[in-house]
Residue frames as qw, qx, qy, qz and C-alpha x, y, z in Angstrom:
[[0.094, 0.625, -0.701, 0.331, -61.51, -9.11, -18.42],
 [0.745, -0.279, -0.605, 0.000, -61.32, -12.62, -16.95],
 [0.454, -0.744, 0.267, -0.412, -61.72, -12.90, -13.21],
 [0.079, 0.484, -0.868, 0.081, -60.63, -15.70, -10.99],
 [0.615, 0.180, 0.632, -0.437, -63.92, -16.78, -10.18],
 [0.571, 0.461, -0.318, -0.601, -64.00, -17.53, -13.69],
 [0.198, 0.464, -0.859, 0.093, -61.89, -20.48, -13.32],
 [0.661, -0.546, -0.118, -0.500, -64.53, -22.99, -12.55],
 [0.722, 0.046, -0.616, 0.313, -62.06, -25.11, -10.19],
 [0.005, 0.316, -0.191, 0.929, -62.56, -22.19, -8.07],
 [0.637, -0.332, -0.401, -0.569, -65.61, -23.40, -7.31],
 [0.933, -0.201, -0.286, 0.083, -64.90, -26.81, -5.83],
 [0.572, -0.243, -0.327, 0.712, -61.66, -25.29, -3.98],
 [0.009, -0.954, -0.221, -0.204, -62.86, -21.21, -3.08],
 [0.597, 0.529, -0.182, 0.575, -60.36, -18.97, -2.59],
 [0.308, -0.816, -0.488, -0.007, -59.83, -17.36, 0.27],
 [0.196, -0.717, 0.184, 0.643, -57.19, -14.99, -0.62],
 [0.719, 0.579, 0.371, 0.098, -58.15, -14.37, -4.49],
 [0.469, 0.849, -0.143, -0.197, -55.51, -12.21, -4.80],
 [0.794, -0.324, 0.511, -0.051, -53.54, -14.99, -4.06],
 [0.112, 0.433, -0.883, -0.144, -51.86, -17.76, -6.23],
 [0.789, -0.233, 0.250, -0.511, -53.78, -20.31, -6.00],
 [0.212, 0.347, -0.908, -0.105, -51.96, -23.83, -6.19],
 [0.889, -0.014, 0.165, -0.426, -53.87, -27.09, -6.45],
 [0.516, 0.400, -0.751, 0.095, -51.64, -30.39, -5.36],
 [0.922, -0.338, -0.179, -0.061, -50.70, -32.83, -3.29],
 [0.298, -0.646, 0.680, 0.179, -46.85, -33.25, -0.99],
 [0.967, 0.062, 0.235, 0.071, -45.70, -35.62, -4.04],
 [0.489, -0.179, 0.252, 0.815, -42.21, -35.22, -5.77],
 [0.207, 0.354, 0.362, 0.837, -43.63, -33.29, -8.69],
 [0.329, -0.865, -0.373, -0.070, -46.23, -31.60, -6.26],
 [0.738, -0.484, -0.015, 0.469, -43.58, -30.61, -3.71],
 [0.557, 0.183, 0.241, 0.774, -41.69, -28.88, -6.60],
 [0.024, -0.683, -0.253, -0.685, -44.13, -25.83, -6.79],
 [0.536, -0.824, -0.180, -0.016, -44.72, -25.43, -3.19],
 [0.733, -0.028, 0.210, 0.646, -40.91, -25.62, -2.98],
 [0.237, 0.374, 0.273, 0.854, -40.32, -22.75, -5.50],
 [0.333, -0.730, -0.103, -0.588, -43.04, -20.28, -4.03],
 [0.674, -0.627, -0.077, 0.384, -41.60, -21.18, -0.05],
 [0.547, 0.050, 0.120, 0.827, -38.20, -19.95, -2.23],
 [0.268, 0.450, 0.236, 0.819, -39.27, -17.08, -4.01],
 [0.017, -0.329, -0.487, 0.809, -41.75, -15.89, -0.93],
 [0.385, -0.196, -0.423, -0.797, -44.54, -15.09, -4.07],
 [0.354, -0.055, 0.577, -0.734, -47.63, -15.07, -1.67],
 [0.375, -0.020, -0.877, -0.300, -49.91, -18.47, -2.55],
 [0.794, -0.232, 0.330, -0.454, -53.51, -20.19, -1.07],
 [0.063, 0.183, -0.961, -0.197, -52.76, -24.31, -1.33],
 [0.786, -0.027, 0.023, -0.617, -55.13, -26.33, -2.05],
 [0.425, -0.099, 0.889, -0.141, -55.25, -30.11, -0.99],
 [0.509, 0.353, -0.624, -0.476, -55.89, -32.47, -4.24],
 [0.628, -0.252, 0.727, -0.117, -56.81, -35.87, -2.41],
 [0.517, 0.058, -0.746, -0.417, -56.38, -38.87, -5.02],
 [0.092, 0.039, 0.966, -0.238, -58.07, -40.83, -1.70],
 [0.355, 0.498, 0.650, -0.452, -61.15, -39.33, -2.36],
 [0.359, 0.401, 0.530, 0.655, -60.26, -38.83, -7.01],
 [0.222, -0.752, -0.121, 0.609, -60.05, -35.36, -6.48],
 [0.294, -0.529, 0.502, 0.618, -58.38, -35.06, -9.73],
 [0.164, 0.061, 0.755, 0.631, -60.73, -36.44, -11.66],
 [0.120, 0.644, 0.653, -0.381, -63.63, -34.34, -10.80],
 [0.375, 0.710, 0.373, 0.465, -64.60, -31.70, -13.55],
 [0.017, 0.997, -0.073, -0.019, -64.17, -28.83, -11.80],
 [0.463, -0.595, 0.482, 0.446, -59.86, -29.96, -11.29],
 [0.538, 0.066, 0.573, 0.615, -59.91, -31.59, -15.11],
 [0.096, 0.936, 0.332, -0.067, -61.22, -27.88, -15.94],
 [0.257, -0.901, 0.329, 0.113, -58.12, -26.54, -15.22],
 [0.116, -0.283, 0.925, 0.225, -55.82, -30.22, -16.21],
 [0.820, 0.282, -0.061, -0.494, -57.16, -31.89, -18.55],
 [0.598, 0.310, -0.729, 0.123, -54.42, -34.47, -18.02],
 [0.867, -0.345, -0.280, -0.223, -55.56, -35.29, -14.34],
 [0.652, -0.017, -0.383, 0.655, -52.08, -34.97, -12.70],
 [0.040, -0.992, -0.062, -0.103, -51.09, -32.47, -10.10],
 [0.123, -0.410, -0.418, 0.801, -49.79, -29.82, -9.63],
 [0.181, 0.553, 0.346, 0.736, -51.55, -26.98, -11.48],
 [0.169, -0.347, -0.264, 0.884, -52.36, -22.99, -10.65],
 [0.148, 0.832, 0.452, 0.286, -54.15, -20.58, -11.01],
 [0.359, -0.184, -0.120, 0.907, -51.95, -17.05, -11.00],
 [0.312, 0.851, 0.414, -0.078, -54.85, -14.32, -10.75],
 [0.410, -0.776, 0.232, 0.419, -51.98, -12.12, -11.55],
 [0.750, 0.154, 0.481, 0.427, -50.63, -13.34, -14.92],
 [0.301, -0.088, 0.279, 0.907, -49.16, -11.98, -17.68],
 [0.186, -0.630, -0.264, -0.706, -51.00, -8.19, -18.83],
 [0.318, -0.149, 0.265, -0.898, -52.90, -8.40, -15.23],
 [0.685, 0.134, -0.409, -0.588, -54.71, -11.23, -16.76],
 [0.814, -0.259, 0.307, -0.420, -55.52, -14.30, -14.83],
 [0.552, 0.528, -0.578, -0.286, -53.66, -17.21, -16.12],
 [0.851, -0.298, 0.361, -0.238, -54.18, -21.18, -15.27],
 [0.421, 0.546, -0.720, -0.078, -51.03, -23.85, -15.65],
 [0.937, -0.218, 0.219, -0.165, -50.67, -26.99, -15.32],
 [0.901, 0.342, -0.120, 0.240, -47.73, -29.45, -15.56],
 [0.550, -0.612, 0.026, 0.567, -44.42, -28.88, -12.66],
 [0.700, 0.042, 0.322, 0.636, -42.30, -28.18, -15.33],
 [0.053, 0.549, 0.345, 0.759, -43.83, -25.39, -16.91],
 [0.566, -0.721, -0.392, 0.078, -44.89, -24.05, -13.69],
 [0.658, -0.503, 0.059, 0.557, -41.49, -23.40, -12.37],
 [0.493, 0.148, 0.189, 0.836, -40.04, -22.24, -15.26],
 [0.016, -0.806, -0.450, -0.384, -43.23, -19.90, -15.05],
 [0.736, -0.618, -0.167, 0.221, -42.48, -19.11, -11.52],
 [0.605, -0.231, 0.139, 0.749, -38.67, -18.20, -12.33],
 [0.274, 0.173, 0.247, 0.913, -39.08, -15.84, -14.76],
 [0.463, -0.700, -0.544, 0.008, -42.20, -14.28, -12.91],
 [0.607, -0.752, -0.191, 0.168, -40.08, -13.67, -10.14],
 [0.355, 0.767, -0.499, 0.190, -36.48, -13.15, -11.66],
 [0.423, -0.660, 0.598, -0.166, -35.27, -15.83, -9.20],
 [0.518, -0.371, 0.764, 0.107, -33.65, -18.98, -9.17],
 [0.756, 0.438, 0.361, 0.326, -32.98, -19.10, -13.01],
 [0.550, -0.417, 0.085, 0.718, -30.08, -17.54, -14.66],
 [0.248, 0.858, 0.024, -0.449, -30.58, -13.84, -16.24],
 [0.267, 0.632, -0.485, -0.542, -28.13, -14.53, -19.20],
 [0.822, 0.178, -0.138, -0.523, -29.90, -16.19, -22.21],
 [0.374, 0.347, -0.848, 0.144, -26.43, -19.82, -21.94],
 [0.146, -0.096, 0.692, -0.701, -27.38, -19.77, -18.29],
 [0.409, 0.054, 0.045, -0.910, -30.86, -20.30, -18.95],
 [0.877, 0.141, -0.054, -0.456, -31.39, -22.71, -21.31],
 [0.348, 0.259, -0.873, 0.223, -28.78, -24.70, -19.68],
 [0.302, -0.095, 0.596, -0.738, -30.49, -24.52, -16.89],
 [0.710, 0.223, -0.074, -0.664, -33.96, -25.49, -18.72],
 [0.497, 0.430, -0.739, -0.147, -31.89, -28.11, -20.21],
 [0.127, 0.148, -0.928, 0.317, -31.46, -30.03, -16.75],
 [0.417, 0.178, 0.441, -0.775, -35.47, -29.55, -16.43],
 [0.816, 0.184, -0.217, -0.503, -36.34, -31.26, -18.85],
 [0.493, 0.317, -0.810, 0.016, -33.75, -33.73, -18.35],
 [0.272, 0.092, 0.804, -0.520, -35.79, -34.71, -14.56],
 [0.507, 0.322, 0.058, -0.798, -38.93, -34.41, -16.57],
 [0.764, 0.377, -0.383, -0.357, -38.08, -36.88, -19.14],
 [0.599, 0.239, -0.743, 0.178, -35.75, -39.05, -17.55],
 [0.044, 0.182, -0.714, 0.674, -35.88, -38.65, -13.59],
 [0.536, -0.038, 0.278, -0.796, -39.18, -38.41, -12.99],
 [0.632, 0.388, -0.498, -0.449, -40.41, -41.09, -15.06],
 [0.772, 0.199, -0.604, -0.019, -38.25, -43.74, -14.19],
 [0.056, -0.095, 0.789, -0.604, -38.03, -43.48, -10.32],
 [0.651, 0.035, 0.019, -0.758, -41.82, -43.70, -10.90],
 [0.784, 0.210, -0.529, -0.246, -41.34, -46.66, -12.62],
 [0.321, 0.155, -0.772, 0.526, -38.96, -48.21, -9.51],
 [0.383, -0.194, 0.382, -0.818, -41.68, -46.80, -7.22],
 [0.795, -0.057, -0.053, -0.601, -44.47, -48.70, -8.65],
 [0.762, 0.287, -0.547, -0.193, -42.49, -52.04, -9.22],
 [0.382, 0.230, -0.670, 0.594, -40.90, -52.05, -6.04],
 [0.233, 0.010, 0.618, -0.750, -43.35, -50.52, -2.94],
 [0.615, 0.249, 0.067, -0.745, -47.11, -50.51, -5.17],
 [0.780, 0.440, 0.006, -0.445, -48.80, -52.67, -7.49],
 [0.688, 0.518, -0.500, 0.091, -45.78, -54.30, -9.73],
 [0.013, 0.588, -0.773, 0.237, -43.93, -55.49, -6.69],
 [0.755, 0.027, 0.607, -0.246, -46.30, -58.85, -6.81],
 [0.596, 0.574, -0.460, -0.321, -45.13, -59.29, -10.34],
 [0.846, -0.438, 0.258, 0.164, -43.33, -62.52, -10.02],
 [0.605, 0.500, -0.003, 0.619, -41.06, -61.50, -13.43],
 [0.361, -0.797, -0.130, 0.466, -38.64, -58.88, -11.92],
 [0.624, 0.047, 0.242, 0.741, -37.12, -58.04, -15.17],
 [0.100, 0.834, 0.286, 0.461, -39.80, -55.12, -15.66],
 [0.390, -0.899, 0.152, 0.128, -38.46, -53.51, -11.92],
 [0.693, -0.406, 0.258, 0.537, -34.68, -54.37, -12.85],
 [0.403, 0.667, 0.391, 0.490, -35.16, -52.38, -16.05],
 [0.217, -0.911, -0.244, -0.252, -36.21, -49.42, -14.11],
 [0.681, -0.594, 0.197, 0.382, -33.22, -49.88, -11.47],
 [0.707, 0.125, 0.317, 0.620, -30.90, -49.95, -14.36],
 [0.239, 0.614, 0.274, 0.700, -31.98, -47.05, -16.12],
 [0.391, -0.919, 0.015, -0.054, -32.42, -44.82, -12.29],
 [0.673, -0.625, 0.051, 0.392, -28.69, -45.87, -11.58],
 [0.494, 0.276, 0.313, 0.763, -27.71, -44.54, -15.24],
 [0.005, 0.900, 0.206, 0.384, -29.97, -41.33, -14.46],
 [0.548, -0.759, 0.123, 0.330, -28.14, -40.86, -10.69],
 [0.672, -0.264, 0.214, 0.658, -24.79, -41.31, -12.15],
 [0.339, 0.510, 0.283, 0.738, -25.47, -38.63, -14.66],
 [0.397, -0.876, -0.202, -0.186, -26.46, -36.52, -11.85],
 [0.727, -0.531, 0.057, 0.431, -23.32, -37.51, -9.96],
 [0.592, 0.139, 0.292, 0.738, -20.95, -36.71, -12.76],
 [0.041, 0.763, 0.243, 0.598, -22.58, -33.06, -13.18],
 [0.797, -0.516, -0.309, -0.061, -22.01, -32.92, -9.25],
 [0.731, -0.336, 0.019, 0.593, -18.59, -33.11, -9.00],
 [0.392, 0.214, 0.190, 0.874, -17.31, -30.00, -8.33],
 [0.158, -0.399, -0.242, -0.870, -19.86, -28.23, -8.16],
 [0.276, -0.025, 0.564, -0.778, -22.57, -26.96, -5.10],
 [0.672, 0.488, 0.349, -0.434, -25.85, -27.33, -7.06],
 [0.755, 0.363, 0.470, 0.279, -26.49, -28.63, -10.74],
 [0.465, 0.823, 0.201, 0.258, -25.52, -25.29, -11.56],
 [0.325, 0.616, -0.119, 0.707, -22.99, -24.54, -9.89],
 [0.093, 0.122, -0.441, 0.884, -22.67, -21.75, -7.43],
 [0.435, -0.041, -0.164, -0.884, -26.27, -21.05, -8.21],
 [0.196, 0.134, 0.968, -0.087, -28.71, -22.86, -6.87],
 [0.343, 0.200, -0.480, -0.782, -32.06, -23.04, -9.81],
 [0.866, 0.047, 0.129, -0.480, -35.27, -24.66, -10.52],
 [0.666, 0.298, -0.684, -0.020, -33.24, -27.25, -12.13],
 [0.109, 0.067, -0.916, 0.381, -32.66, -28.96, -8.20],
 [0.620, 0.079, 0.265, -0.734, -36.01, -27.42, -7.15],
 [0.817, 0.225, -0.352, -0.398, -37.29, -30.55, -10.20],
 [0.577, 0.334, -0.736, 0.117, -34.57, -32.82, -9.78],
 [0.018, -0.418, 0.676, -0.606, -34.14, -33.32, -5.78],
 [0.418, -0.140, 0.465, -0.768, -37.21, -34.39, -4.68],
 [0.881, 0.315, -0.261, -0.238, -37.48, -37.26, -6.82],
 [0.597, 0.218, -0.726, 0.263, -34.12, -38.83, -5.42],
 [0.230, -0.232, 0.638, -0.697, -35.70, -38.09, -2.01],
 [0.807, 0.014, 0.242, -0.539, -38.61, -40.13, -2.59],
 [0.676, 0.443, -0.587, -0.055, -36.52, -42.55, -4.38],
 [0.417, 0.424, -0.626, 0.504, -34.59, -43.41, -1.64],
 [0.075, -0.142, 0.647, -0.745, -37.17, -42.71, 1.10],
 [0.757, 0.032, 0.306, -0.576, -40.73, -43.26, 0.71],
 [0.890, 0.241, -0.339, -0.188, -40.44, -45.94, -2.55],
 [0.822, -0.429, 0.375, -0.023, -37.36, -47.55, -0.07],
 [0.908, 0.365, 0.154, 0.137, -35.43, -48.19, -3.16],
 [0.174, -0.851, 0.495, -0.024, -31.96, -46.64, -1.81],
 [0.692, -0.269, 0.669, 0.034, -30.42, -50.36, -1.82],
 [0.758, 0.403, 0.509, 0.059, -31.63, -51.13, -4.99],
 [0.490, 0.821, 0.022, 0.293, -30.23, -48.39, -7.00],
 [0.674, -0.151, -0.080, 0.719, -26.76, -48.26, -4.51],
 [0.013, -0.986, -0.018, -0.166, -27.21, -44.75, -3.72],
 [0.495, -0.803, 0.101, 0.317, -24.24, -45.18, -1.41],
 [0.651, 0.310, 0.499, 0.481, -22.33, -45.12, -5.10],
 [0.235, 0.692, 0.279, 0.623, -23.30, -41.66, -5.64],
 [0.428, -0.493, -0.493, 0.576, -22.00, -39.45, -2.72],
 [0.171, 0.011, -0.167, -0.971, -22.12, -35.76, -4.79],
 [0.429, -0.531, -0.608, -0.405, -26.12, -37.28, -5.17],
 [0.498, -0.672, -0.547, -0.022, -26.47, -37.06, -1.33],
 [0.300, 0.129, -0.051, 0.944, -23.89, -34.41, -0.84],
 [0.157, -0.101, -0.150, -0.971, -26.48, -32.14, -2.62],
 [0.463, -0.435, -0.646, -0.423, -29.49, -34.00, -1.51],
 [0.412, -0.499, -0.471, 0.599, -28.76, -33.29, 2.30],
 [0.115, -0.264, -0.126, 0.949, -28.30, -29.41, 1.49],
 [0.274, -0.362, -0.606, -0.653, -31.31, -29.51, -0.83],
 [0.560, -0.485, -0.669, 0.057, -33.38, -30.98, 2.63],
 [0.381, -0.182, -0.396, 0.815, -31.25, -28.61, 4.94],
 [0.059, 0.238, 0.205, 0.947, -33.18, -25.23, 3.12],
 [0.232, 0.261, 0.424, -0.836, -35.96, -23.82, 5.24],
 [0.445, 0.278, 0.249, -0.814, -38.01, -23.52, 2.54],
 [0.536, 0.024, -0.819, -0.202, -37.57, -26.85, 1.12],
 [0.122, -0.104, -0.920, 0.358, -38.54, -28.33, 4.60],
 [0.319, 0.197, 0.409, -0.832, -41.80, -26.49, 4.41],
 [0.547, 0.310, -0.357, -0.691, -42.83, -26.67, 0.92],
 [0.371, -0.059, -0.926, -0.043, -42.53, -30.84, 1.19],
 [0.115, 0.307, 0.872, -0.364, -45.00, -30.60, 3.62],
 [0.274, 0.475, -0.006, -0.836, -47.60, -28.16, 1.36],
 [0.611, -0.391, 0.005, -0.688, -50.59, -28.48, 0.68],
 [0.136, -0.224, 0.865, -0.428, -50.82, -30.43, 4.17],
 [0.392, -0.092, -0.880, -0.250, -52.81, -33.70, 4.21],
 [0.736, -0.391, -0.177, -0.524, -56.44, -33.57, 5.80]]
C-alpha cells in the first residue's frame, strides 16, 4: 500500500499534517484556483509555498510529482480506494476536488459537462491569453518595440471577456444560480488581468459590466479572499 512518505516531494516539503491534503503552489491565478476550491469546500489541506524566486519548481523532488514544472499540484493521501493519489495541472485538480467532495459541480450528468465545458474553455482560452497580455504588457515583451505581438493578445482577451460577458447576462455565476468550479478557473484570471498585469485599459474592461458584476461577488466570498492569499509568501 503506498504511503505518503512515498511521494518523494514529501521530502523537500514534510508534512506536517499527513493526513492532510497536501497542496504545493504559489498565490498565482491558476495557483489561487485550488486554494480557492478547498477554502470552498472546507476539505482540510497543509500548503506548501513553491518559490519560482528561489526555482522551486524545478528541483527533482517538485518535478517528481510535475513533470511539467508548473504549479499547482497535490498530493491527496486520501485518494480514490484509500490510496494516496498525486495531481497535477488546476484543471484536473478541481474537477478532482468537485467530485471528491460533491460540491460546486452539478450532480446531473448536462449540468456537468456543461459545466466542464466552461473549464476547459479558461484553460484553453482564458488562461493562456491573459498570460500572453501579462507578459507583453508588465514582463519581458513590454520592451518589444513591435507591439503587434501584445495587440494580438489584447484582441483575442477582449474576444475571450466578451464571451464571458454574453454568458453573464442574466445570469449570477457562469452557471447560473449555481455558483461551480467553472468561476473558481475563470475569475481569477480576469482579476489578475485587470490588477496585477494592469491591463484593465487595454482590454476596456469598463465594456464588460456582467465581467465585473461577477468579478466583485467572486472577490466578495470569504473563501475566495483567503484562498488568493494561500500558500502565503515567505
Amino acid at each position: 500500500m503506498t504511503a505518503l512518505t512515498d511521494f518523494p516531494i514529501t521530502a523537500k516539503w514534510p508534512a506536517r499534517h499527513p493526513e492532510r491534503l497536501q497542496l504545493y503552489s504559489l498565490p498565482t491565478p491558476n495557483g489561487v484556483k485550488v486554494s480557492i476550491m478547498l477554502e470552498e469546500t472546507g476539505l482540510p489541506y497543509e500548503p506548501h509555498l513553491v518559490s519560482f524566486d528561489t526555482n522551486d519548481q524545478l528541483s527533482p523532488a517538485f518535478l517528481s510529482l510535475n513533470p511539467n514544472n508548473k504549479i499547482p499540484a497535490i498530493v491527496d493521501p486520501d485518494g480514490p480506494g484509500g490510496e494516496p493519489l498525486g495531481l497535477f495541472e488546476s484543471g484536473a485538480i478541481l474537477l478532482y476536488l468537485a467530485e471528491k467532495t460533491g460540491q460546486l459541480i452539478p450532480q446531473d450528468a448536462a449540468g456537468r459537462y456543461e459545466t466542464i465545458q466552461w473549464l476547459m474553455f479558461q484553460m484553453g482560452g482564458v488562461g493562456p491569453m491573459f498570460g500572453q497580455v501579462g507578459f507583453f504588457h508588465k514582463f519581458a515583451g513590454k520592451e518589444y518595440e513591435d507591439k503587434r505581438p501584445r495587440d494580438r493578445y489584447i484582441e483575442e482577451s477582449k474576444r475571450l471577456l466578451n464571451v464571458i460577458e454574453q454568458r453573464l447576462e442574466g445570469r449570477d455565476w457562469i452557471m447560473g444560480d449555481q455558483y461551480t468550479i467553472a468561476d473558481i478557473a475563470v475569475f481569477p484570471w480576469v482579476r489578475n488581468l485587470i490588477g496585477f498585469y494592469g491591463a484593465g485599459e487595454l482590454v476596456e474592461i469598463q465594456r464588460f459590466p456582467n465581467v465585473r458584476r461577477v468579478l466583485e461577488a467572486f472577490i466578495a466570498r470569504p473563501a475566495v479572499a483567503r484562498g488568493l492569499a494561500i500558500p502565503a509568501r515567505g
